[in-house]
C-alpha positions as CSV (number, residue, x, y, z in Angstrom):
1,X,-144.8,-23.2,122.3
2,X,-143.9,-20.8,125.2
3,X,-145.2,-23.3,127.8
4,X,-143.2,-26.1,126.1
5,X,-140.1,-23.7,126.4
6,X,-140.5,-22.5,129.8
7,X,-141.3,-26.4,131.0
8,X,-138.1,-27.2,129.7
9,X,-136.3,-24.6,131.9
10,X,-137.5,-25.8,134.7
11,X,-134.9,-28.8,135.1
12,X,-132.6,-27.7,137.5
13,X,-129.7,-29.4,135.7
14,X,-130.7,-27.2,132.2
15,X,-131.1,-24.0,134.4
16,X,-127.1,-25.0,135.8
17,X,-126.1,-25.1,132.2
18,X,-127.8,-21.8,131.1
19,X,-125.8,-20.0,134.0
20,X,-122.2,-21.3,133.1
21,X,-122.9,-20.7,129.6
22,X,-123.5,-17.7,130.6
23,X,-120.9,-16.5,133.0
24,X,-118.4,-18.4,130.3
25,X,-119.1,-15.9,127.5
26,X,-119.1,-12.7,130.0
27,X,-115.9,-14.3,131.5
28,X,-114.9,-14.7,127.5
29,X,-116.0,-11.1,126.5
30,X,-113.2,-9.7,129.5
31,X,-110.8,-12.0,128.7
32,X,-110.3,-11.9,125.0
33,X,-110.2,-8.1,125.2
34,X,-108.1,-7.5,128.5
35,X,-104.8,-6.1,126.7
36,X,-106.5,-4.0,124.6
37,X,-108.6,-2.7,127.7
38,X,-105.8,-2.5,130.2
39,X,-103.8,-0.2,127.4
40,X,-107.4,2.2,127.0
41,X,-107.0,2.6,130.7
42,X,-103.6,3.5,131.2
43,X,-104.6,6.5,129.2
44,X,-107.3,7.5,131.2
45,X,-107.3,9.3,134.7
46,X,-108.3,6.6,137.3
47,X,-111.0,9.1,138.4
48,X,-112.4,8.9,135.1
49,X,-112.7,5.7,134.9
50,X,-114.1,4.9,138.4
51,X,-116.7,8.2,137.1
52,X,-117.7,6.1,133.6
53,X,-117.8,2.8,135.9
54,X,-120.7,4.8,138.3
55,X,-123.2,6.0,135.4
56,X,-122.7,2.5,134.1
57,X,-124.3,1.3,137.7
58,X,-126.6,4.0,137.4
59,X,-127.5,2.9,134.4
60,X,-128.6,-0.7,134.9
61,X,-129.9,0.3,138.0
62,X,-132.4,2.7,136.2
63,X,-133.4,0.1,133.7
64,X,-134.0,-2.3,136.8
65,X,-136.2,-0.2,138.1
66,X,-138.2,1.0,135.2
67,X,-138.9,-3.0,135.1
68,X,-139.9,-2.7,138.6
69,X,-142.6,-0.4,137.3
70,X,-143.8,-2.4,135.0
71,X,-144.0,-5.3,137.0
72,X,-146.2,-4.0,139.4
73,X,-148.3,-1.9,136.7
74,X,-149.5,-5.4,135.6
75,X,-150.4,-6.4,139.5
76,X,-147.0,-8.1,140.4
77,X,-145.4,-5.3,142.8
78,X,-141.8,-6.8,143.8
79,X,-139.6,-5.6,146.7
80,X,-136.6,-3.9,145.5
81,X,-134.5,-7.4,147.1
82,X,-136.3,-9.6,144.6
83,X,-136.1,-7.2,142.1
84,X,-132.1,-7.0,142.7
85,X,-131.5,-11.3,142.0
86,X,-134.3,-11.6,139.3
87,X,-132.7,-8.7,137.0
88,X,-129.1,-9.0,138.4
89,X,-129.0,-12.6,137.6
90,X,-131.3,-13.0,134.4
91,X,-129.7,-9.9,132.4
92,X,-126.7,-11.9,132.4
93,X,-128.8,-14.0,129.4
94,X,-128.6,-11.0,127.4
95,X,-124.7,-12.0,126.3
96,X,-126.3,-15.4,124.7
97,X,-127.5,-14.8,121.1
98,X,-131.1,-14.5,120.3
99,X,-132.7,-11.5,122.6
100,X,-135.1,-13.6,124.4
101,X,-133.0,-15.5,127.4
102,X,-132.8,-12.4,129.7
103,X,-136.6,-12.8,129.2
104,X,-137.2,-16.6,130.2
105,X,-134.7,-16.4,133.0
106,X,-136.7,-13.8,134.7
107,X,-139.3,-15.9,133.9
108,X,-138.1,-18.5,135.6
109,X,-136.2,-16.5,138.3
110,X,-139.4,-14.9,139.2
111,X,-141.3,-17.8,139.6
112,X,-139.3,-18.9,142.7
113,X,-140.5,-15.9,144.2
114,X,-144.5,-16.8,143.6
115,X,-144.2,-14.2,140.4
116,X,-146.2,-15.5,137.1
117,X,-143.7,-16.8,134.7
118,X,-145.9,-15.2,132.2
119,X,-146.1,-11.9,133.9
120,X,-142.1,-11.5,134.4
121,X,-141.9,-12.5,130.7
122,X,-144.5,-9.7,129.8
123,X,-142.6,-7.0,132.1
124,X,-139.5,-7.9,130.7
125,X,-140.6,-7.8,127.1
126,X,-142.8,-4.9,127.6
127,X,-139.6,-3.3,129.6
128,X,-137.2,-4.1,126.5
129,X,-139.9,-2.3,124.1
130,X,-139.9,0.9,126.8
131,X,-135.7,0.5,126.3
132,X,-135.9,0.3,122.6
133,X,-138.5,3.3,121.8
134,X,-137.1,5.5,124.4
135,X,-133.4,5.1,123.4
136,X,-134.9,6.3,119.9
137,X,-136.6,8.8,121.3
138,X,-133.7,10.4,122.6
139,X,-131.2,10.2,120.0
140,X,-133.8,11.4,117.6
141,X,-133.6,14.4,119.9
142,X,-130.5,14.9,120.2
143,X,-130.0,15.4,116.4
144,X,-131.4,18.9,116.8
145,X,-128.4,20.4,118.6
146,X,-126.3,18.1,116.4
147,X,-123.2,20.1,114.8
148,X,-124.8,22.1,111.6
149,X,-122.8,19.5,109.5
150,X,-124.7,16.9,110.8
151,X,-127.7,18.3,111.0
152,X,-127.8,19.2,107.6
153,X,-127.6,15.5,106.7
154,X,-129.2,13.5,109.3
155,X,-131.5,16.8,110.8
156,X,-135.0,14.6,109.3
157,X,-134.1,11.7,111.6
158,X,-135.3,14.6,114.7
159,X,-138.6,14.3,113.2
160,X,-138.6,10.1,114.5
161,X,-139.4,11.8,118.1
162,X,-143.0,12.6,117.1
163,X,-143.9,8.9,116.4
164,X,-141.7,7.5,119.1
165,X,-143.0,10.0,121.5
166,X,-146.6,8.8,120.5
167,X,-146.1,5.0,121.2
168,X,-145.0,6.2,124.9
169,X,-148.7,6.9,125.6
170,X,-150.8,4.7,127.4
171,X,-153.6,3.9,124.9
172,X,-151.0,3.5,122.0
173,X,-148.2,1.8,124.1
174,X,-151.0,-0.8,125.5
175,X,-152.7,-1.3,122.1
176,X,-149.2,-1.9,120.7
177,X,-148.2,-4.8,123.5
178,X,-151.6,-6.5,123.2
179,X,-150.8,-6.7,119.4
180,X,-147.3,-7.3,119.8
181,X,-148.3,-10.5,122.1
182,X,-151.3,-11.6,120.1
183,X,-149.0,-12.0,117.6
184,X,-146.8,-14.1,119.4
185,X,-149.9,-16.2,120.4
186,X,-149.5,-15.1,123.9
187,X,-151.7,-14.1,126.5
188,X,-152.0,-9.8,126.4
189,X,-150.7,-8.3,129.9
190,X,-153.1,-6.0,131.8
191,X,-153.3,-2.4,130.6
192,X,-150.2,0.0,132.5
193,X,-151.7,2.8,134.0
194,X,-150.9,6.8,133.1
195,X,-149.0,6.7,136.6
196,X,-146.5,3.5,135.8
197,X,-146.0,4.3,132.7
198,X,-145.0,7.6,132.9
199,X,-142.8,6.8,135.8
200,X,-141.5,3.8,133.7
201,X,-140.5,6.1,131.1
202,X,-138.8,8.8,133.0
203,X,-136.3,6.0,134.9
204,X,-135.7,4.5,131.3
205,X,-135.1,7.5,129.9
206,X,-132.6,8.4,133.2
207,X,-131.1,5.5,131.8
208,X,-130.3,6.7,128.6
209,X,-128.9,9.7,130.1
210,X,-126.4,8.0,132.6
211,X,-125.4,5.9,129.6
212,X,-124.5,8.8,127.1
213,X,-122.9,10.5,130.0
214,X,-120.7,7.2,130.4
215,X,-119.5,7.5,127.2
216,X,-118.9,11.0,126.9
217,X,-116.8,10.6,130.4
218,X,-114.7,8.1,129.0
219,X,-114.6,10.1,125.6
220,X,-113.0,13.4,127.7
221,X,-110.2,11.3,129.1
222,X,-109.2,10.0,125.0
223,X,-109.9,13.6,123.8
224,X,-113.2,14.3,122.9
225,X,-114.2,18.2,123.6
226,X,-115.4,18.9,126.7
227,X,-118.9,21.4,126.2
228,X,-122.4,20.6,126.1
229,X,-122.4,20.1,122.6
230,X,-119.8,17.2,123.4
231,X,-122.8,15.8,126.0
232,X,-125.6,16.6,123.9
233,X,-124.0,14.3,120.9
234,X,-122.6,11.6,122.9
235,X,-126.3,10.7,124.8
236,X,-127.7,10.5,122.1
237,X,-125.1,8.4,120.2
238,X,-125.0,6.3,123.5
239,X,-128.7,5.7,122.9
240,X,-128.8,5.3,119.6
241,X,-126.1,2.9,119.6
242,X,-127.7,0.6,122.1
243,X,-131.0,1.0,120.4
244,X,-129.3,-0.5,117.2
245,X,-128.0,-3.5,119.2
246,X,-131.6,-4.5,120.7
247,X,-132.6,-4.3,117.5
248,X,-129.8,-6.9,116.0
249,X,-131.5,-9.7,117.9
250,X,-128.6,-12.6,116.6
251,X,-125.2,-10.4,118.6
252,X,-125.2,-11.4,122.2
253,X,-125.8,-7.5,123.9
254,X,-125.7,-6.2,120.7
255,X,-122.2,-7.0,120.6
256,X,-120.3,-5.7,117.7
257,X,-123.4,-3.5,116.1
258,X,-123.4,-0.9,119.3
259,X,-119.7,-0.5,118.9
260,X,-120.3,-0.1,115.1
261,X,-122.3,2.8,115.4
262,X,-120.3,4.4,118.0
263,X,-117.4,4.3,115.8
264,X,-119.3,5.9,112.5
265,X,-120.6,8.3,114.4
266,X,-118.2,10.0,116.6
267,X,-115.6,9.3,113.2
268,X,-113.8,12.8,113.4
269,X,-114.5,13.3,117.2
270,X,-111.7,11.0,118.0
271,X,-108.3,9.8,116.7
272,X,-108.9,6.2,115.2
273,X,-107.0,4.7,118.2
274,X,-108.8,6.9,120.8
275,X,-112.3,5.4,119.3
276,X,-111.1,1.6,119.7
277,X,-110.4,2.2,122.9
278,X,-113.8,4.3,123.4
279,X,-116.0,1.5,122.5
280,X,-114.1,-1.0,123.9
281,X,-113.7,0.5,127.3
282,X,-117.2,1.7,127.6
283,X,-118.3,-2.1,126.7
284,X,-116.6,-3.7,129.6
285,X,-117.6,-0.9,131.7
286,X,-121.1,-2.1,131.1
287,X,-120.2,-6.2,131.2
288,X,-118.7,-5.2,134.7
289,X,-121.8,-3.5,135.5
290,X,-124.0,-6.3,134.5
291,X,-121.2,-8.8,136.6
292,X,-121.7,-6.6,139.5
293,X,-125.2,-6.7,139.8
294,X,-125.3,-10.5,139.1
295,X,-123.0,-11.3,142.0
296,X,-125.3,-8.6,144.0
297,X,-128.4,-10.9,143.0
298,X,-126.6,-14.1,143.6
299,X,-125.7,-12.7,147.3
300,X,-129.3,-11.6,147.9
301,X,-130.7,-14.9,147.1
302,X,-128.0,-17.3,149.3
303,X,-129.0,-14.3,152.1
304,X,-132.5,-15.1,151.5
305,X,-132.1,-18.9,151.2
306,X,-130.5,-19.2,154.5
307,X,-132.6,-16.6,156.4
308,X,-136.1,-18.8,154.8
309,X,-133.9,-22.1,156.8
310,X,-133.7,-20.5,159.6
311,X,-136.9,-19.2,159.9
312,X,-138.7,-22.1,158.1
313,X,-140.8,-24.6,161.2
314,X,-138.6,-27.6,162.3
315,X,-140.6,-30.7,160.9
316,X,-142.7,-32.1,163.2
317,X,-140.4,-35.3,164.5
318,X,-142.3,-39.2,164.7
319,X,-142.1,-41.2,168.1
């Protein structure tokens, strides 16, 4: 089935769809929502802003190289350049519905540069599972310096870290992705090492990190208190809130589910206008991100395209 699929991406003419599509509903995603984000920004100190709009680089950037990890953990290592137009270009799938196009257009992305189409699939699948457990991981954690309120309501979700924590390590994680593609009926990646994994984690879970602290930046400029309680609460939420839209595979970037949770749980935090303009700021923070980095890719790869012409022998000529 997944050969059938990927054989069908190949024409160059479906590939030329797939990226309008896609750069249509990002376009879409600003446009439909540019009063309402022009208005949350007026409100906030420019510095702020450009602040929020730095983690959110940080962010991707962290989760692009936690892929780069993986990649190479299952014998594919990738210079950073490659790395930069395979990611930049193929995360931009993640804003079509259905959670696996980010997947087949690195597929198909890496193959151009002599990576396995099954092995960029397998990093990128096995990168979205890192993603998923440790965003859990860490807003399971955070619910032990939750306000006492909270934590007298939702303190038995802290206990989640134990299991997620246990997944993270190599013989568990491994065993779990040769299931996971069995499964699926596809070929299991190699094994990731102690080393790539663990480094894997730590620039996932960075990523986390720079993503709460986006929205807690952004939530200082609307209001929100400014102490380490305020941080603690708002990485986790951060995480918790993307976790929740990986895991609602139908919205395009978990569109709609992340700002869902964001709003229940920071309901009290924030006027009701101030938490519109939370979510709604933070989100095209990130679509700008995820812009940015494609146009970065798309750059890279003309670059690369032109120096390969130049470089590339002249045919030999016929007298």
């Amino acid at each position: 089935m997944l050969n059938r699929v990927l054989a069908f991406l190949r024409s160059p003419w479906v590939r030329a769809a797939f990226l309008l599509l896609v750069l249509g509903l990002a376009g879409w995603a600003l446009a439909t929502r540019w009063e309402q984000f022009t208005a949350a920004v007026v409100q906030l100190p420019p510095s702020l802003v450009v602040g929020a709009l730095v983690l959110t680089f940080v962010y991707v950037f962290c989760m692009m190289c936690a892929w780069r990890v993986l990649l190479a953990g299952m014998g594919a290592p990738t210079r950073l350049a490659d790395i930069t137009v395979i990611y930049g270009i193929g995360q931009l799938g993640k804003y079509l519905p259905g959670g696996v196009w980010n997947i087949l257009a690195a597929a198909e992305l890496g193959a151009d540069r002599q990576i396995p189409r099954r092995t960029s699939a397998a990093a990128m699948a096995t990168a979205t599972v890192m993603s998923l457990v440790t965003a859990l991981a860490v807003g399971c954690l955070t619910f032990i310096f939750a306000p006492s309120e909270l934590l007298q309501d939702w303190g038995w979700v802290a206990w989640f870290i134990i299991p997620f924590s246990i997944c993270l390590l190599p013989p568990v994680f491994n065993w779990l992705l040769r299931f996971a593609f069995r499964l699926a009926r596809m070929e299991p990646p190699q094994p990731i090492s102690w080393g790539k994994l663990g480094l894997a984690t730590l620039l996932s879970l960075a990523g986390w990190v720079a993503c709460g602290l986006q929205l807690f930046v952004v939530g200082v400029g609307l209001g929100i208190g400014l102490d380490l309680q305020s941080v603690i609460t708002t990485i986790g939420v951060g995480a918790l809130a993307w976790a929740a839209g990986l895991l609602f595979i139908p919205a395009p970037a978990g569109a709609g589910i992340r700002e869902g949770v964001i709003e229940i749980a920071l309901t009290g935090a924030l006027a009701p206008g101030a938490l519109g303009a939370l979510w709604l700021l933070t989100r095209v923070l990130f679509v700008l991100a995820d812009l940015g980095f494609a146009a970065l890719g798309f750059g890279i790869d003309r670059w690369q395209r032109r120096h390969r012409r130049r470089t590339e022998p002249a045919a030999p000529t016929i007298s």
